[in-house]
C-alpha positions as CSV (number, residue, x, y, z in Angstrom):
1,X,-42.0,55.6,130.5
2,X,-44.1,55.1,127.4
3,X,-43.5,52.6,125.9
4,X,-44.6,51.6,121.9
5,X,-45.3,48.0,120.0
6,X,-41.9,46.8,118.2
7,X,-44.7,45.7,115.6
8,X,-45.5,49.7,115.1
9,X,-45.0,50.8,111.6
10,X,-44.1,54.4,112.7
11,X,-46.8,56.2,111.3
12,X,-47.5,57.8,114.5
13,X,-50.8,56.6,114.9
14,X,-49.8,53.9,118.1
15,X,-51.4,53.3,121.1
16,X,-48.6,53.5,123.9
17,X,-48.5,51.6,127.0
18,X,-47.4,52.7,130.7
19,X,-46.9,50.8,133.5
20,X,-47.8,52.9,136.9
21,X,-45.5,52.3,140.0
22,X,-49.0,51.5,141.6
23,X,-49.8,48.4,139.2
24,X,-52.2,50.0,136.9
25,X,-51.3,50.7,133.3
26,X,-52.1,54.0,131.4
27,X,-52.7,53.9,127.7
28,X,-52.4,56.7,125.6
29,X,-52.6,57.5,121.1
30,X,-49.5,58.7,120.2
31,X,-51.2,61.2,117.9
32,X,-53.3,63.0,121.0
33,X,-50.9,62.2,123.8
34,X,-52.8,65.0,126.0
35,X,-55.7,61.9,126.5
36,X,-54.6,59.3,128.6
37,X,-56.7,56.0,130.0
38,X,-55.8,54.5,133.0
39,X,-56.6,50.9,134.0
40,X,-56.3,48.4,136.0
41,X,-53.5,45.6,135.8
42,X,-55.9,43.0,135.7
43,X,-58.3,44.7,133.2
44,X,-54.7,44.8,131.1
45,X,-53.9,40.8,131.8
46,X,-57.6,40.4,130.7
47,X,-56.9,42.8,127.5
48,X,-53.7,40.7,126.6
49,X,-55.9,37.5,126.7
50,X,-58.2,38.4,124.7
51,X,-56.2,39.6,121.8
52,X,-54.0,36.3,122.3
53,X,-57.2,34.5,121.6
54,X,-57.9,36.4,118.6
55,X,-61.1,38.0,120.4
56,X,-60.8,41.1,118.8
57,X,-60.0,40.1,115.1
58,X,-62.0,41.8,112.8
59,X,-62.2,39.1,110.4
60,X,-64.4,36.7,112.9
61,X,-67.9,36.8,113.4
């Protein structure tokens, strides 16, 4: 099941999220749904973690 942020503005542009019945997660743009990435869980945990920590903000150098 694919699953959406609640924080998605419904554009249609979102990056979706599944979680695999073998652990690893498969990520997907809602806009080209045909391309899907599949990672691992931890790579995902790691992913999380990083965003919590504002590692990926755009704003800091």
């Amino acid at each position: 099941m694919w699953r959406k942020s609640s924080r998605s503005n419904g554009s249609g542009a979102c990056v979706e999220v599944a979680f695999l019945g073998d652990g690893d997660v498969a990520l997907r743009e809602s806009d080209d749904p045909g391309t899907v990435v599949i990672t691992s869980s931890i790579k995902w945990d790691a992913f999380l973690a990083g965003v919590r920590n504002n590692e990926f903000d755009r704003l800091r150098d």
